[in-house]
C-alpha positions, 0 to 999 in steps of 0.5 A: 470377180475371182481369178483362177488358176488351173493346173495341169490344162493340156488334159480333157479335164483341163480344157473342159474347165477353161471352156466353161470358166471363159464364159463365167462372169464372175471369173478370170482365169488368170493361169493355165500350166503345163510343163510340157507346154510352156509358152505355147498359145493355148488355142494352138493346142485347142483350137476351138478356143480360137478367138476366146482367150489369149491365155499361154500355157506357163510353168507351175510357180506356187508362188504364181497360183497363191495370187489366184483366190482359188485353183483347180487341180486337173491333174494325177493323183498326188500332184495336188496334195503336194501344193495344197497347204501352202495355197491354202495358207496363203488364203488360195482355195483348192479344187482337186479333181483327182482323189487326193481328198476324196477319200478320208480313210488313209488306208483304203486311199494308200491300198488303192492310189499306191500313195501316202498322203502328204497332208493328212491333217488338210485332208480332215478339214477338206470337204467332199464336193458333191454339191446337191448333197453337201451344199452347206459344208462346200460353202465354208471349205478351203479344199474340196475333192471332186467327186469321181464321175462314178460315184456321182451318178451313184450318189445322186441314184441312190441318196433319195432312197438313203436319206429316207426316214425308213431303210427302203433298200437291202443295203447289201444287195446293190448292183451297178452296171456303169458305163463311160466314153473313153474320154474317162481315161484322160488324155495320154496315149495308150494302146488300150485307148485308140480308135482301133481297140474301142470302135465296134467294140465294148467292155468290161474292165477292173471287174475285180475292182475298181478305184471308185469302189472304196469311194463309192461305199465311204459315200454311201456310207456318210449319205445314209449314216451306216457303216459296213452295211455297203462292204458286199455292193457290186461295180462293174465298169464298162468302156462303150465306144463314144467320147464322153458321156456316162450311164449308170443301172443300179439295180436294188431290192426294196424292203417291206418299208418301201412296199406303200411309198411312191418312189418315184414321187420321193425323187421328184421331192428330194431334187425338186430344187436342184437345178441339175438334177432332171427325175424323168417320168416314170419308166423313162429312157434318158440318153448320153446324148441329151446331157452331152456339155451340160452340166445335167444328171438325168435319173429314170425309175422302173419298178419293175416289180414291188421290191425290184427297182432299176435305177438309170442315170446318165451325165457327161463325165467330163461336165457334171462328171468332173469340170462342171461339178467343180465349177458348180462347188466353186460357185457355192464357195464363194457366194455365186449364183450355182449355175453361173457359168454352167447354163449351156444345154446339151449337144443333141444330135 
């Protein structure tokens, strides 16, 4: 049995990682924080976890979260960096789901967050947090930066064709068409983000460029071991009308390399033993709402002609998204089963 802090637990990401740590067994969630919240019961705020826990919000006390062996960040950008090397040499381990260590280049980090980074020497040993793809690695780290919910379903879309032997895709010419529930937003207010402004109504948004984009080609560019070769790739985000859920079309060309390979027999290889990884058939439709709570990625392939191939992911950004992948990486950091604590099925209807 581990104990857990989360700091920052009044957000979707927070109540999302306490709603699937209460029912881990090899957890205790030991402290929640929240400044603004202090003292109050947490099932007043969230009342669905009437009954599951007797947890109160409390202030952030380092001194507090160095008793717990590991401690989530479900905070902004910049709060975990700040705390992140006294944890770790007092032997607590860090999860930070925001991007204090997502990127490994300084520049594209301080150009995109409006941040200098507080402990770049910890940011070099920290260690990338998307499970399937860094498994080993995330056993032996101190800090792990959760992946953004974007890049996760373009990394898990494309690694197979990446880790090829042979260079299957024209590098330069990938398209991501993504989609996200307003639940990506987090949970603050914002005009842009009542009901008003997002019922009956859907949109594009950063189309000039989004945070995830430097994010997306440092990972792409580690999976597949090239470097530049991602600089012209293409994102454009959509906010749809729903609460949580996440799609992502990637639209590739193949090279001749890939003309006699079966594609689809390539995925159903390269993640036949992830246990949160679904390749569907063939020409499948996977849906938001099939994965809807589940710690699940769902990714269908239409080879729409010999050298066009359209790629379909979907997840719950606030489960495999950013909470459940998080989970996930700290199952693997301290010996657990991997899906300990992450067997919930989707919500479907």
């Amino acid at each position: 049995m581990i104990t857990v802090g989360i700091v920052g637990g009044t957000g979707y990401t927070g109540v999302e990682l306490l709603r699937l740590l209460l029912r881990h067994p090899n957890v205790q969630v030991q402290l929640l924080t929240s400044r603004t919240e202090a003292g109050k019961y947490v099932y007043d705020m969230f009342p669905s976890l009437r009954g599951q826990t007797q947890l109160q919000f409390s202030d952030l006390d380092v001194d507090a979260l160095k008793q717990c062996d590991v401690v989530y960040f479900a905070t902004p950008h910049g709060v975990a960096m700040k705390y992140a090397e006294a944890l770790v040499a007092a032997g607590t381990k860090v999860i930070d789901l925001a991007a204090d260590f997502r990127l490994q280049d300084l520049e594209q980090f301080e150009k995109w967050y409006g941040l200098e980074h507080a402990c770049p020497e910890l940011l070099k040993s920290s260690v990338y947090g998307l499970s399937e793809l860094n498994r080993e690695k995330i056993k032996q780290a101190n800090v792990i930066g959760n992946p953004g919910c974007y890049p996760t379903t373009v990394q898990l879309g494309l690694a197979p064709l990446l880790r090829a032997d042979k260079v299957l895709i024209e590098a330069d010419r990938i398209i991501i068409d993504a989609k996200s529930g307003v639940s990506g937003a987090g949970r603050k207010a914002s005009l842009g983000m009542i009901y008003a402004e997002n019922a009956d109504n859907f949109k594009a948004y950063a189309v000039s460029g989004h945070r995830h984009h430097p994010e997306i080609v440092e990972a792409l560019e580690n999976i597949s071991g090239q470097k530049g070769v991602f600089d012209n790739l293409i994102f454009v985000p959509h906010l749809v009308p729903m609460i949580r859920g996440m799609f992502s079309t990637i639209y590739v060309d193949l090279t001749d390399h890939a003309v006699d390979i079966d594609i689809q027999q390539l995925y159903e290889q390269f993640y036949a033993q992830e246990r949160f990884v679904d390749v569907m058939p063939a020409n499948s439709s996977p849906e938001t709402r099939s994965v809807r709570g589940a710690n699940q990625l769902c990714i269908a392939l239409h080879q729409i002609q010999p050298k066009k191939l359209i790629i379909l992911v979907a997840q719950d950004n606030l489960v495999k998204g950013a909470a459940g992948q998080a989970v996930q990486n700290m199952n693997l950091m301290f010996g657990f089963a991997e899906d300990a604590g992450l067997n919930g099925i989707g919500l479907l209807p």
